[in-house]
C-alpha positions as CSV (number, residue, x, y, z in Angstrom):
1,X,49.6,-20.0,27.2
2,X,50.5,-19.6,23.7
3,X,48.9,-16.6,22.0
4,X,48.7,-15.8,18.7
5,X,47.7,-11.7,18.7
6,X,48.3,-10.2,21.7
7,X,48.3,-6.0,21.6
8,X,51.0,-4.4,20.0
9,X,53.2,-7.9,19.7
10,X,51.7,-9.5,16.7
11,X,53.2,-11.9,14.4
12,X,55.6,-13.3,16.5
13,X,56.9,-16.5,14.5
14,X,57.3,-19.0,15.9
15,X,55.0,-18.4,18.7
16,X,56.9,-17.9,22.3
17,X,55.4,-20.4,24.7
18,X,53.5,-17.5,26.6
19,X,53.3,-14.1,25.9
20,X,51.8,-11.8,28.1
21,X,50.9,-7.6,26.7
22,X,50.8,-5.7,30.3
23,X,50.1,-2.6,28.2
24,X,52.3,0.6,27.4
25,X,55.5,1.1,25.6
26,X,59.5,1.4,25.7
27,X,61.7,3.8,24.0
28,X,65.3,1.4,22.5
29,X,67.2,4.6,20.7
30,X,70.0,3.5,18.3
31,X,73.0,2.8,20.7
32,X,71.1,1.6,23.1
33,X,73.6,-0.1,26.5
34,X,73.5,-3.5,27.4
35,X,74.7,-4.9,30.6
36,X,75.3,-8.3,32.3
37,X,78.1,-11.1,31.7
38,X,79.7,-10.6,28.4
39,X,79.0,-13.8,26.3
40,X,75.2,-13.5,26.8
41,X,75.8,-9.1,26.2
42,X,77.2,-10.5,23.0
43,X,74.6,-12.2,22.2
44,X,72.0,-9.7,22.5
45,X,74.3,-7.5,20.5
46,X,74.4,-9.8,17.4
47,X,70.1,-10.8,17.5
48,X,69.7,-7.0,17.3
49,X,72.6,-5.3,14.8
50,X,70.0,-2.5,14.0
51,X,70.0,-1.1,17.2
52,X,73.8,-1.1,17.0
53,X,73.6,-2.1,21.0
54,X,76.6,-1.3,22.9
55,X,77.7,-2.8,26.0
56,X,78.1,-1.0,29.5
57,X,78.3,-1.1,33.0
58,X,74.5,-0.4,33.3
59,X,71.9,-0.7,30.5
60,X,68.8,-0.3,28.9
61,X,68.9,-3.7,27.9
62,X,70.0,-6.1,31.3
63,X,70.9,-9.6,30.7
64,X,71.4,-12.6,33.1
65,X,72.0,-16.2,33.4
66,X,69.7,-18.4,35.2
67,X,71.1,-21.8,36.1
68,X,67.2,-23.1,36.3
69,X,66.5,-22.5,33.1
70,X,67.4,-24.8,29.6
71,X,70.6,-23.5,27.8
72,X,67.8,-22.2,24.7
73,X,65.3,-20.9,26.9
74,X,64.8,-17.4,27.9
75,X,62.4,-15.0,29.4
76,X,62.3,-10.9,28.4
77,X,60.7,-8.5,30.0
78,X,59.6,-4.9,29.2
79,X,59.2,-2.3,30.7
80,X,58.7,1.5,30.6
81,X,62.4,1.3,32.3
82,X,63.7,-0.5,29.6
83,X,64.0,-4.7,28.8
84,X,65.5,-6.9,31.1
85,X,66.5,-10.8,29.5
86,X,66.9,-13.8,31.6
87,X,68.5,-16.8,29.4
88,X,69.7,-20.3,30.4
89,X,72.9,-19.9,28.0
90,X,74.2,-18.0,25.2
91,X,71.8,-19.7,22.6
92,X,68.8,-18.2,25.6
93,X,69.8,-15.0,25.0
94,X,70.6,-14.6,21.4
95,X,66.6,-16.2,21.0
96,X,65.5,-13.7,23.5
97,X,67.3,-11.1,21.5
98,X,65.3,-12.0,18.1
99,X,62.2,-12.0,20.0
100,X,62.8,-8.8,21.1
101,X,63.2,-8.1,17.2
102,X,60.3,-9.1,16.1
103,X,58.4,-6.7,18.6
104,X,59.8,-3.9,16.0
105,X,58.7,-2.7,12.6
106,X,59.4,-5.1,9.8
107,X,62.5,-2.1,9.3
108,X,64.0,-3.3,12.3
109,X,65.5,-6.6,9.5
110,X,67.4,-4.1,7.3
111,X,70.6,-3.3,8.0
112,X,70.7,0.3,8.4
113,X,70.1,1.8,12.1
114,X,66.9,4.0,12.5
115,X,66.6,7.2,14.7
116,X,64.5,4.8,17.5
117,X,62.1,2.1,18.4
118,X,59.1,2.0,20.1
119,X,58.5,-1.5,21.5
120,X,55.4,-2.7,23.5
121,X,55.8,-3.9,27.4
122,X,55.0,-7.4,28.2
123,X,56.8,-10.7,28.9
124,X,57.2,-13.6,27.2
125,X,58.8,-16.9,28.3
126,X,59.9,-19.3,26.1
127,X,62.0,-22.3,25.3
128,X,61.9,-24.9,22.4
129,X,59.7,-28.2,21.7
130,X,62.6,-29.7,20.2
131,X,66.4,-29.8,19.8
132,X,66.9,-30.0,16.6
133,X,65.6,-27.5,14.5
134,X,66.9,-28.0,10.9
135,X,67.7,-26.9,7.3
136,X,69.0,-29.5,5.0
137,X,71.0,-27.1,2.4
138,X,72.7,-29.9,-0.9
139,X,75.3,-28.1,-2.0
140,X,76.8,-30.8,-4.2
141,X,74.2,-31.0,-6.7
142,X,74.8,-27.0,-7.4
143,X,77.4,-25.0,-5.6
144,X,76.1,-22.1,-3.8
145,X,79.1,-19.9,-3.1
146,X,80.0,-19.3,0.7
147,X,78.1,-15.9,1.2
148,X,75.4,-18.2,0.6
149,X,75.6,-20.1,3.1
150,X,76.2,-17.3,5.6
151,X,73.3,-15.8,4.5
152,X,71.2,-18.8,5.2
153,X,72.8,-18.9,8.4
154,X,71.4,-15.5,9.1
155,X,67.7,-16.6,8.0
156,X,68.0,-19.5,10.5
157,X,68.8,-17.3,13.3
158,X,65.8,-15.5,12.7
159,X,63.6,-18.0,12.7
160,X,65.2,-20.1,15.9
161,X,66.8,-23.0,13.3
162,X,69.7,-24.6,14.8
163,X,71.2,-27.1,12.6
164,X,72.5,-26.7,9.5
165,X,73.0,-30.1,7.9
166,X,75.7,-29.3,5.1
167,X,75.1,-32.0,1.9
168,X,78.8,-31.5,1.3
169,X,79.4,-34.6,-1.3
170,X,77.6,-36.7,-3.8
171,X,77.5,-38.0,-7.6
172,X,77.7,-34.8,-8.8
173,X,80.4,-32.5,-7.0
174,X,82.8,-33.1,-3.7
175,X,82.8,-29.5,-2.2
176,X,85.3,-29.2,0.5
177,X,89.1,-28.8,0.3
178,X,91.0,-31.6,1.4
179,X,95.1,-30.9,2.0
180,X,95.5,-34.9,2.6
181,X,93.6,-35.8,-0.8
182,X,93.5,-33.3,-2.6
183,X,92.5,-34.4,-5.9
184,X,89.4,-34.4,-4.3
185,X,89.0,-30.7,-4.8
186,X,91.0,-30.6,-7.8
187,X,89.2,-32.8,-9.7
188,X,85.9,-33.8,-8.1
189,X,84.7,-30.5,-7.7
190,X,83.5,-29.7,-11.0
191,X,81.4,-31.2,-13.7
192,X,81.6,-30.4,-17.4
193,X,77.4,-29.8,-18.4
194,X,74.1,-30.6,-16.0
195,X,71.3,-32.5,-17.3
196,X,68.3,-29.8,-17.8
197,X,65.5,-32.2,-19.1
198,X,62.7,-34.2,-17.1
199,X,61.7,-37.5,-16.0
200,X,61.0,-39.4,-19.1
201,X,62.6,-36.7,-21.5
202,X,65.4,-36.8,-24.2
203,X,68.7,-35.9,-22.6
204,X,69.6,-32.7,-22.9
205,X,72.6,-31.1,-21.5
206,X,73.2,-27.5,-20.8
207,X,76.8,-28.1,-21.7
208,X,78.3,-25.5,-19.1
209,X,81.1,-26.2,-16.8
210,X,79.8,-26.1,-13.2
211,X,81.9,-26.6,-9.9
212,X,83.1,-25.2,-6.6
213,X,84.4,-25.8,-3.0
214,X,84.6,-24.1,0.3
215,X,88.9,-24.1,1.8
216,X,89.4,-25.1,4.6
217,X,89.2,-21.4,5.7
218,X,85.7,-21.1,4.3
219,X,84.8,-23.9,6.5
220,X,86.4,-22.5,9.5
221,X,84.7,-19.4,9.4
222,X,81.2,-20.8,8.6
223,X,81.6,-22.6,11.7
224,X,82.3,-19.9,14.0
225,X,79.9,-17.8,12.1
226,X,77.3,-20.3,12.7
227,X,78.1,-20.8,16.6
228,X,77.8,-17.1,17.2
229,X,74.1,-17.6,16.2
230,X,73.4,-20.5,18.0
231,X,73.6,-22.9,14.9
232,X,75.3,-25.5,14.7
233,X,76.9,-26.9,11.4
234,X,76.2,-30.8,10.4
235,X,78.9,-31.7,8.0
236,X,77.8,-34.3,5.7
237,X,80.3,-37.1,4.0
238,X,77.5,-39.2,1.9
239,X,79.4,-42.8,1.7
240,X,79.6,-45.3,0.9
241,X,77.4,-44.9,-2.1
242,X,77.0,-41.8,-4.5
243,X,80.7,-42.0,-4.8
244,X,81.3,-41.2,-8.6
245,X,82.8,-37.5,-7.8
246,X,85.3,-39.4,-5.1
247,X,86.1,-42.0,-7.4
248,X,86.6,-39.9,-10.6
249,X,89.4,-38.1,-8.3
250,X,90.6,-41.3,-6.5
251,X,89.4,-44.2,-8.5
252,X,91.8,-46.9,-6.6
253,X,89.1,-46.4,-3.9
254,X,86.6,-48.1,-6.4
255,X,85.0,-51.6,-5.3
256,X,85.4,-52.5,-8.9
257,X,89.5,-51.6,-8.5
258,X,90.2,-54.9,-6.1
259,X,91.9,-57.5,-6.7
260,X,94.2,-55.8,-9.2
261,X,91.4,-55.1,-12.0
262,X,91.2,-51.7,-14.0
263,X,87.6,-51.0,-14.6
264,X,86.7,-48.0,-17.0
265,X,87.0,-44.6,-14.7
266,X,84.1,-43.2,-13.0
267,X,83.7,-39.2,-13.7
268,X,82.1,-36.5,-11.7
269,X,78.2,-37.4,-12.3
270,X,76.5,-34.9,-14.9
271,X,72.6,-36.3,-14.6
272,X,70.6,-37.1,-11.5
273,X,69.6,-40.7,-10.1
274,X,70.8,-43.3,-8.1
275,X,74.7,-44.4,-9.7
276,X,76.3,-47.8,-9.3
277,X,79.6,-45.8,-8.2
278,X,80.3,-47.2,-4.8
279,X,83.7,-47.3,-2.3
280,X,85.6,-50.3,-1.7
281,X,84.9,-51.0,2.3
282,X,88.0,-52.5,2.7
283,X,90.8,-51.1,5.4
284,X,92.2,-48.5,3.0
285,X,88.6,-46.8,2.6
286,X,88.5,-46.5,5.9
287,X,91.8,-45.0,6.5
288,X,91.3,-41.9,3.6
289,X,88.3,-41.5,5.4
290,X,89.1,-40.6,8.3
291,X,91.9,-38.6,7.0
292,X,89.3,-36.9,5.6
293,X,86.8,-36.6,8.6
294,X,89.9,-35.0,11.1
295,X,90.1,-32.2,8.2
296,X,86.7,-31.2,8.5
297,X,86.6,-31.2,12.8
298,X,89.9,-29.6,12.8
299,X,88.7,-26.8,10.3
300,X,84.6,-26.5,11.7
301,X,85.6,-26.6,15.5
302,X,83.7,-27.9,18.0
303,X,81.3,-30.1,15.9
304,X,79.0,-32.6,17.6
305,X,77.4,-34.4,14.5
306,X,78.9,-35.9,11.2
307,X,76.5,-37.4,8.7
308,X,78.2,-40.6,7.1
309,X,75.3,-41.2,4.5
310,X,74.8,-44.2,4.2
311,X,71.1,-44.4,1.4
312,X,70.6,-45.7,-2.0
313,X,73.9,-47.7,-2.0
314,X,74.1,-50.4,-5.4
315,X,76.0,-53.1,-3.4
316,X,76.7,-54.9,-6.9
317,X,80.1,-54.5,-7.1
318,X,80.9,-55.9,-3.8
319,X,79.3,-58.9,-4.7
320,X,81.0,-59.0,-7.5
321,X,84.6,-58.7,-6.3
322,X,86.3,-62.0,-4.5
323,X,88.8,-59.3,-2.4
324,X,85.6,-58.0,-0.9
325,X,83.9,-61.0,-0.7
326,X,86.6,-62.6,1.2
327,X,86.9,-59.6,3.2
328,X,83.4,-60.0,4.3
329,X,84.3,-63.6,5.4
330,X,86.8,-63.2,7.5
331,X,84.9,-60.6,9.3
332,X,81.8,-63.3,10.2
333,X,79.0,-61.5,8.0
334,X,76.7,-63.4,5.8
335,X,76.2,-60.6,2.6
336,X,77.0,-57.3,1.4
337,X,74.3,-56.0,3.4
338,X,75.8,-56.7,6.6
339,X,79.0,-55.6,5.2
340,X,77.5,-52.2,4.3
341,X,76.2,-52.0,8.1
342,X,80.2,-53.0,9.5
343,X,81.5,-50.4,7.0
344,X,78.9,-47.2,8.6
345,X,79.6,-48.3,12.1
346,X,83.3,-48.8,11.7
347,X,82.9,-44.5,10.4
348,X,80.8,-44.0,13.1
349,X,83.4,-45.7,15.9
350,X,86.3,-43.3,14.1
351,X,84.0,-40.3,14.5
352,X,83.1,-41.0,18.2
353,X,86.9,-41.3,18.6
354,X,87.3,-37.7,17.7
355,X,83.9,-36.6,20.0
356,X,81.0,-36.5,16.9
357,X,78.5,-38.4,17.0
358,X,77.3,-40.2,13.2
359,X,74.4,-39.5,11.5
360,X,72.8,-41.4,8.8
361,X,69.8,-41.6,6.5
362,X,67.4,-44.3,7.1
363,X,68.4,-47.3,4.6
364,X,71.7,-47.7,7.2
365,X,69.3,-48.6,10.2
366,X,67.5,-51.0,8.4
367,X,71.0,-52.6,7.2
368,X,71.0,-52.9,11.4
369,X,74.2,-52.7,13.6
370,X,74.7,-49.5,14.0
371,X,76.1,-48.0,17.2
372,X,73.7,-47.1,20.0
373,X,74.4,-43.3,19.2
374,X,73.6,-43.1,15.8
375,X,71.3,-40.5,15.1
376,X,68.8,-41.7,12.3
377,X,67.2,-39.5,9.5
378,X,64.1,-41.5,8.6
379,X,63.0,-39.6,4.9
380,X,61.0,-42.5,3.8
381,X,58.4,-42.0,6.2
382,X,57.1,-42.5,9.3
383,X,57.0,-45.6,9.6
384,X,60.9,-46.4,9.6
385,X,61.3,-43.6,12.0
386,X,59.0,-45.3,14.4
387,X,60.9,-48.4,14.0
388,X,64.3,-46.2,14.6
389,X,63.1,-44.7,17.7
390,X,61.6,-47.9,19.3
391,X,64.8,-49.4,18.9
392,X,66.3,-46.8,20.8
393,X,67.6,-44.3,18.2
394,X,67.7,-41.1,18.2
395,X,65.5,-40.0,15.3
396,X,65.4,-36.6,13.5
397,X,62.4,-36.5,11.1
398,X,63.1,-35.7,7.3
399,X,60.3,-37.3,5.5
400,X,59.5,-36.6,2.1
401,X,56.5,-35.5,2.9
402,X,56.1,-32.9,4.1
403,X,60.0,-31.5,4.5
404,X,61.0,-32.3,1.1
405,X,61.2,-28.9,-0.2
406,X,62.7,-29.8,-3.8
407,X,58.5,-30.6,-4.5
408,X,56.6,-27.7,-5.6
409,X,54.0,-25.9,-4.1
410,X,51.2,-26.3,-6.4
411,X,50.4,-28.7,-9.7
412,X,50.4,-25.5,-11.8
413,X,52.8,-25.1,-15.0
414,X,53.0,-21.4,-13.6
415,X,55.3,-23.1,-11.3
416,X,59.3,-23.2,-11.6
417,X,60.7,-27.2,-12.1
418,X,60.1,-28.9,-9.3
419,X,61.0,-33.0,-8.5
420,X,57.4,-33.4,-8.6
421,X,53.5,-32.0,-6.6
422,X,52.9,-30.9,-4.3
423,X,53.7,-29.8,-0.4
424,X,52.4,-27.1,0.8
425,X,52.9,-24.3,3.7
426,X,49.7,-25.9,5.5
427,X,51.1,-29.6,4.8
428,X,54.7,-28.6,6.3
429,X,52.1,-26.8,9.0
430,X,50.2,-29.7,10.0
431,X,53.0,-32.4,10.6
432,X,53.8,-33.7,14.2
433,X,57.1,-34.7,15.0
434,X,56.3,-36.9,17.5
435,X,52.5,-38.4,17.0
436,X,50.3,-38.7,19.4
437,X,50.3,-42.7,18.2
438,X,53.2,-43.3,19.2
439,X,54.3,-44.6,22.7
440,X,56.1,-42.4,25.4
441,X,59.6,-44.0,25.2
442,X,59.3,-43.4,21.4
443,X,58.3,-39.9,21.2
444,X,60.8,-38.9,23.8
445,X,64.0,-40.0,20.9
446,X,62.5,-37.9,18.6
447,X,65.4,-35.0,18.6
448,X,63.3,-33.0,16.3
449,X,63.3,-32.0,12.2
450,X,64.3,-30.4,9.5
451,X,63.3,-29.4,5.8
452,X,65.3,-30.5,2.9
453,X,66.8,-28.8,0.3
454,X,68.0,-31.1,-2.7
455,X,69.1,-29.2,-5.0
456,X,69.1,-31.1,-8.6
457,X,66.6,-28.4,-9.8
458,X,67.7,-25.4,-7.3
459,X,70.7,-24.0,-9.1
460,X,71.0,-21.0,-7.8
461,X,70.4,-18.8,-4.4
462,X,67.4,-17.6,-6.3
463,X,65.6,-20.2,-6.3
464,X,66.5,-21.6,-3.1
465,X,64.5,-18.9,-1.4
466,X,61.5,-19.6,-3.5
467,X,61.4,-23.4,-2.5
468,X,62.6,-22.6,1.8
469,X,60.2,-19.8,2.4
470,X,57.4,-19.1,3.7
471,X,57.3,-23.3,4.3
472,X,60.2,-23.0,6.1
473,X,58.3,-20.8,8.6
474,X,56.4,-23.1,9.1
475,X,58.8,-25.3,10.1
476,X,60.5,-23.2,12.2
477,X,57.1,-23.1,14.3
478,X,56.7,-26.7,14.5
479,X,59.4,-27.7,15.6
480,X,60.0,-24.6,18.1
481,X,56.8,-25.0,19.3
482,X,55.5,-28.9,18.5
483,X,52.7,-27.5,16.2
484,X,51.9,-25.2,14.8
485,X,49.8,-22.5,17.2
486,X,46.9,-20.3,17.5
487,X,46.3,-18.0,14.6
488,X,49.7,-19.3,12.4
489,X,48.2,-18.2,8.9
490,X,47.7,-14.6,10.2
491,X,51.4,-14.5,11.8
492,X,52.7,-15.5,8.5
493,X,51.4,-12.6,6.6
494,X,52.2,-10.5,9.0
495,X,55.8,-12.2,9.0
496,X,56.2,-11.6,4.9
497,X,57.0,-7.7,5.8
498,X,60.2,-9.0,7.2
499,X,61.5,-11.6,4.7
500,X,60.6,-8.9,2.2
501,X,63.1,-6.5,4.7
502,X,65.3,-8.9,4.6
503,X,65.5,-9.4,1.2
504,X,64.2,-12.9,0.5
505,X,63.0,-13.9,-2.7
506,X,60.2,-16.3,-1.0
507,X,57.2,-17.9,-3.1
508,X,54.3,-15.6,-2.4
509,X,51.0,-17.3,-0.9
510,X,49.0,-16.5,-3.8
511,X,51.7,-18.2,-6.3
512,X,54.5,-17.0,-8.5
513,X,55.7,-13.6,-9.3
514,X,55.9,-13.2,-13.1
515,X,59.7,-13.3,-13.0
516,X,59.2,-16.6,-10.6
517,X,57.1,-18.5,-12.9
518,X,58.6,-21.3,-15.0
519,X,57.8,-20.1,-18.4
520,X,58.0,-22.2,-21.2
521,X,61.7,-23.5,-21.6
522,X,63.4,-25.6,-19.7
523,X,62.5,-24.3,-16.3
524,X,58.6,-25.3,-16.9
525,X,57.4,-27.3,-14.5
526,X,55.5,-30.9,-15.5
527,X,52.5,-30.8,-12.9
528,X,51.4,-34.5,-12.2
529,X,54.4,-36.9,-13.3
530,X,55.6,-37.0,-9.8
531,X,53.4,-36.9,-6.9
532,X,54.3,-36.9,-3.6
533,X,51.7,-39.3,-2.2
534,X,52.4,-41.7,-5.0
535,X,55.9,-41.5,-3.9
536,X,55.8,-41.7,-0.1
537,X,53.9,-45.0,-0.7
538,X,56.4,-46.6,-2.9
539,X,59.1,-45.4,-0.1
540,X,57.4,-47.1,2.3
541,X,56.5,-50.4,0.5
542,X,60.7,-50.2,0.0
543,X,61.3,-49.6,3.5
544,X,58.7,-52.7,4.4
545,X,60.4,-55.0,2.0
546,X,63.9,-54.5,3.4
547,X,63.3,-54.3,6.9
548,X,61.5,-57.8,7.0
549,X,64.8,-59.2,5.7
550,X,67.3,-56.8,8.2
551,X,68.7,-58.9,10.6
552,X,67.8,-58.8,14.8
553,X,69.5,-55.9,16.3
């Protein structure tokens, strides 16, 4: 049964699959001993820091495995004799080990050891809904420095996320180090202004320099970071489109370059949109790609997902260049559209090489002949991702609405700039995964979801916060639990106390705090140009329009 106040263990978020109060409490003093095979101790130890747990041959915490059990499920007990964990893997009992957090005071999500806890006895067993359970985080758009990305990291692990799909290249920034390419650092990672106005506005620049990339180092130690909290980190190389920072850096990689022409140079993009700058997909793409790709799964570790991109690709240029054309030819396809579908699955075949598996946003499926693997990102709405999944794709939902958490929470000008209105915590609340609709083999290549991030109008770590949580909470639930359960809006209040402990600057239920509004510069929002229904339709009619001309899988 799921529960949603049960004695002394309110608020849990997202809700266990049962919880059961059998009354009484436990004492956990700071220090308190945990015992049972080492990786799952560890753990326990890192889903509770402030009770500075410390391993032993006996303990007031006991762990253990259970073969029976799914690696992310758990069950915890407690007792008057203290809290025994029973976990399917290491990801088991690092969730059991947050549960077991959120039975403390909202203190318990600071960093600083207390004198003791009190915690109430009951059991819960649990395990999740869905696999994936992710945060879409665009760090090309505007850098957020690495101790940003940790610290998400740490707000995933509270809340059960479990991928963290890194946007690690587009228009507007590459981010990552590259020691085969490296002008791709050195010169694609930086832009000289951002464009500040809105939809339908006079350019205007903020004419400051903006840029940076995570080494190689960085990268290896966000992966391992993220591992030892059962996340898991989804590089993302956006290609072949939204190419201009990869071609101001390397512009012999430029469709437009073929055939021995010298078009005007591409440079790292300063406004948002959709830009004509897209890669050659001849051979020699494909090679610096992969140079590229063995960087990043030699520097993140084990990594079983790469997202290759693939969306809003201006195929112009290919068209226009006889190399390409001929190219396209002699490999038996009848238009650039099939050629963009060769190019994504020759990436993907390069990545399966090297043990990932490709992921790519929804405009490559409907290009058609993608591997059997390819895990598919459906944002323009449902009804691509039904189309994904009944052609046997894995599917991970990302629709713009509701998990497009760039729109604002309300059609107020109290609000910061936002893309446009509105999504809000009950809309993120109220979306299935998997509907009811759909048939049995359909719902069951639904892998799970995650809430986006773009971050044209995020530009700091500041305002990040504001747009994940509380709707991220949400979220969370869904996709732990496949809904959202019995008394979610209470749990969320209850759940504020400890993003306020751990210091997030989240959008309050009631609206803005005065320093979060968006005033009357450049940060004011336009309620109304953009709406998010209006938008998801046109999507839609897109996705209609090009998948009655994709060719027969």
């Amino acid at each position: 049964m799921r529960l949603g106040m049960i004695g002394g263990m309110t608020h849990l978020l997202p809700l266990p699959a049962a919880v059961v109060p059998t009354g009484g409490s436990a004492e956990l003093p700071p220090g308190t001993t945990v015992a049972g095979p080492a990786e799952l101790v560890d753990a326990v130890r890192l889903a509770l820091p402030v009770l500075d747990p410390r391993p032993a041959a006996t303990g007031t915490i006991m762990v253990e495995s259970a073969a029976s059990l799914g690696a992310e499920a758990y069950t915890l007990e407690v007792t008057a004799q203290g809290v025994r964990i029973t976990a399917g893997g290491r990801a088991g009992a690092f969730y059991a080990g947050q549960t077991l957090r959120q039975f403390l005071p909202d203190a318990a999500f600071r960093t600083v050891p207390r004198a003791g806890w009190t915690v109430p006895c009951g059991r819960v067993e649990d395990a999740p809904r869905f696999s994936w359970r992710g945060v879409h985080l665009d760090v090309a758009r505007h850098f957020l420095p690495r101790r940003e990305v940790l610290r998400m990291i740490d707000l995933m692990a509270v809340h059960k996320l479990n991928r963290l799909h890194l946007h690690l290249v587009d228009d507007q920034g590459w981010r990552v180090e590259s020691r085969a390419h490296p002008r791709l650092h050195e010169v694609g990672s930086h832009r000289r202004r951002t464009l500040v106005s809105y939809y339908r506005e006079e350019p205007v620049f903020d004419d400051v320099p903006h840029g940076g990339y995570y080494t190689l180092d960085d990268l290896a130690e966000i992966g391992a970071y993220a591992r030892a909290r059962a996340v898991t980190v989804v590089p993302e190389i956006d290609v072949p489109g939204h190419a201009s920072a990869i071609l101001a850096a390397y512009p012999e990689l430029d469709a437009r370059a073929t055939g021995g022409r010298r078009p005007e140079p591409f440079h790292v993009l300063e406004r948002w949109g959709i830009s004509p700058a897209i890669l050659s997909p001849l051979p020699g793409t494909i090679d610096f790609l992969t140079a590229v790709f063995e960087e990043i799964l030699q520097a993140l570790g084990e990594t079983p997902y790469v997202h290759i991109g693939g969306d809003e690709c201006v195929l112009d240029d290919w068209a226009a260049s006889p190399e390409i054309v001929a190219f396209q030819a002699e490999l038996g396809l009848a238009g650039p559209a099939d050629l963009h579908a060769w190019f994504l699955r020759r990436l993907a075949d390069v990545l399966a090489e090297r043990g990932s598996r490709a992921v790519v946003w929804d405009e490559a499926f409907v290009s058609g002949m993608l591997r059997p693997d390819t895990v598919v990102m459906p944002w323009r709405g449902p009804g691509v991702a039904r189309r994904a999944a009944a052609a046997g794709h894995d599917v991970v939902q990302t629709p713009v609405f509701p998990l497009y958490f760039d729109y604002a929470e309300a059609a107020s000008e109290r609000e910061p700039l936002a893309i446009g209105d509105t999504i809000t915590v009950s809309d993120v609340a109220a979306f299935d995964p998997a509907p009811g609709s759909w048939t049995d083999s359909e719902r069951e290549r639904v892998l799970g979801a995650q809430f986006q991030l773009w971050s044209e109008r995020l530009p700091d770590a500041r305002a990040v916060d504001y747009r994940a949580w509380p709707r991220g909470c949400a979220l969370a639930e869904v996709a732990w639990s496949g809904s959202a359960g019995p008394g979610f809006d209470a749990r969320l209040e209850g759940h504020l106390g400890r993003l306020d402990a751990l210091g997030v600057e989240y959008r309050p239920p009631a609206g803005p705090r005065p320093w979060q509004e968006g005033g009357t510069g450049r940060r004011r929002h336009r309620p109304g140009i953009v709406r998010v229904d209006e938008a998801m339709r046109h999507l839609e009619e897109m996705t209609h329009a090009a998948d009655s001309t994709r060719p027969s899988m």
